[in-house]
C-alpha positions as CSV (number, residue, x, y, z in Angstrom):
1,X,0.0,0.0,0.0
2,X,2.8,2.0,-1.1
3,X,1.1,4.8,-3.8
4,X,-0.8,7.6,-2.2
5,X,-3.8,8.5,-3.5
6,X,-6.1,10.4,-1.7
7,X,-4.3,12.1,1.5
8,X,-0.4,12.8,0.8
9,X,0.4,11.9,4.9
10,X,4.0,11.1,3.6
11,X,4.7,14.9,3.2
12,X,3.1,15.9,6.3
13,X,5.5,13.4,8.3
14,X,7.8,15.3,6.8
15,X,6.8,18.8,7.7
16,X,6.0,17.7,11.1
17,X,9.9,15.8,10.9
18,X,8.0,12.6,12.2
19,X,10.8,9.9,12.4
20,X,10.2,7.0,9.9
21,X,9.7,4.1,12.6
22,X,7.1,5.7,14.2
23,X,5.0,6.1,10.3
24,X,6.0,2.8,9.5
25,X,4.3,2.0,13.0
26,X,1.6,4.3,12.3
27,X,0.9,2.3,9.2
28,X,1.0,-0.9,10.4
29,X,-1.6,-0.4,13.0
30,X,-3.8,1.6,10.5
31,X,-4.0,-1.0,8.3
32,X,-4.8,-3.5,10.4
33,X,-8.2,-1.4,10.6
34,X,-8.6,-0.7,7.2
35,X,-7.1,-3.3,5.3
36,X,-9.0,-3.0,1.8
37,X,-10.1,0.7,2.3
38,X,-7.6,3.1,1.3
39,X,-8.6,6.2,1.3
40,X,-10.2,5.3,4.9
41,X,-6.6,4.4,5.4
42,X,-5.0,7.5,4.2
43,X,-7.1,9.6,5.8
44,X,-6.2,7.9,9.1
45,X,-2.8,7.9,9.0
46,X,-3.1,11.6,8.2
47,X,-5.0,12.0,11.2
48,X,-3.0,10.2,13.9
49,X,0.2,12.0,12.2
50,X,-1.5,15.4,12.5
51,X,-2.7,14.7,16.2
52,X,0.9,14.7,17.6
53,X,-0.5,11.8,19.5
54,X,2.9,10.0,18.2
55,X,5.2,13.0,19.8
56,X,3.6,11.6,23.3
57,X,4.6,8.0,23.1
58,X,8.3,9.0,21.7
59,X,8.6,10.7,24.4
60,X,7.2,7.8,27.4
């Protein structure tokens, strides 16, 4: 589930200088929820990037 199509999250991980462990992470548990739905997918990886919810649990 490599090409983006909807939400380009990969840019705001970018922006927001979220390590790459912690997307690849991101992704994992996303698509566990969404397996065959990708822009549902997208949109939440987007989401849990932009909540900074990931800057918490780097930090604990």
């Amino acid at each position: 589930m490599k090409k983006i199509e909807y939400f380009d999250y990969e840019k705001v991980a970018r922006d927001m200088n979220l390590p790459d462990s912690i997307l690849k992470k991101i992704e994992k548990e996303v698509k566990t929820e969404f397996p065959k739905d990708k822009m549902m997918y997208e949109l939440h990886v987007l989401r849990a990037i932009r909540s900074k919810y990931w800057q918490k649990a780097a930090v604990q």
